[in-house]
C-alpha positions, 0 to 999 in steps of 0.5 A: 784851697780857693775860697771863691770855689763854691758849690750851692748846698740847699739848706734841708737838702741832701743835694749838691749842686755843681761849681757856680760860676762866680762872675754870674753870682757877683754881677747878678746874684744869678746861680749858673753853673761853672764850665771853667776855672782859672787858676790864676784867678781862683775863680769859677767861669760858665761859658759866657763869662770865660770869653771876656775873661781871656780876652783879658787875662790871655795868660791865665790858665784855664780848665775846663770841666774835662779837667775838672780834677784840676779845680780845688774841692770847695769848702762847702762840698767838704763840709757837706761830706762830713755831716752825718747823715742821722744827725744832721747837726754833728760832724763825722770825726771818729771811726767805729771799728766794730761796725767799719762806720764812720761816726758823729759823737751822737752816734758814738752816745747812741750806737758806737761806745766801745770800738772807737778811733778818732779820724 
């Protein structure tokens, strides 16, 4: 998984903001979203910084976000997937079979004690 991928996610907040372009938030530490990626690369491109990129690296192989099953998950993404949403300082790790609900050791203690397999 490219570690240059990221999503912003707020602190305190519940929403993802798409891929940043990673040329933008290195030049100018500006947030803008990303319309390309390149494989070679492992980067995040918006509009503007694409074109020098390929004049560049002409080989490199780009997506856009047509393709955007094409572009790597990003770490933080995955990350914010697997918070809990009660308990918002615990990881998602086990599966409570009685009640069909994916839970947090917090909720195991609190709701989930009998019926549990670990994810």
């Amino acid at each position: 998984m490219a570690t240059s991928s990221q999503s912003s996610v707020e602190p305190g907040s519940n929403e993802v903001k798409d891929y940043i372009c990673n040329a933008c938030e290195d030049q100018n530490n500006v947030v803008t979203s990303a319309d390309f990626y390149c494989k070679q690369c492992e980067r995040l491109y918006c509009g503007n910084c694409i074109d020098p990129h390929g004049k560049a690296l002409a080989k490199h192989t780009t997506f856009g976000r047509i393709e955007i099953d094409k572009w790597p998950v990003s770490k933080k993404v995955v990350d914010f997937l697997q918070i809990c949403d009660v308990h918002k300082d615990h990881k998602i790790d086990q599966f409570c079979n009685l009640h069909k609900q994916l839970c947090c050791p917090q909720c195991v203690s609190d709701q989930h004690r009998y019926v549990l397999f670990s994810c």
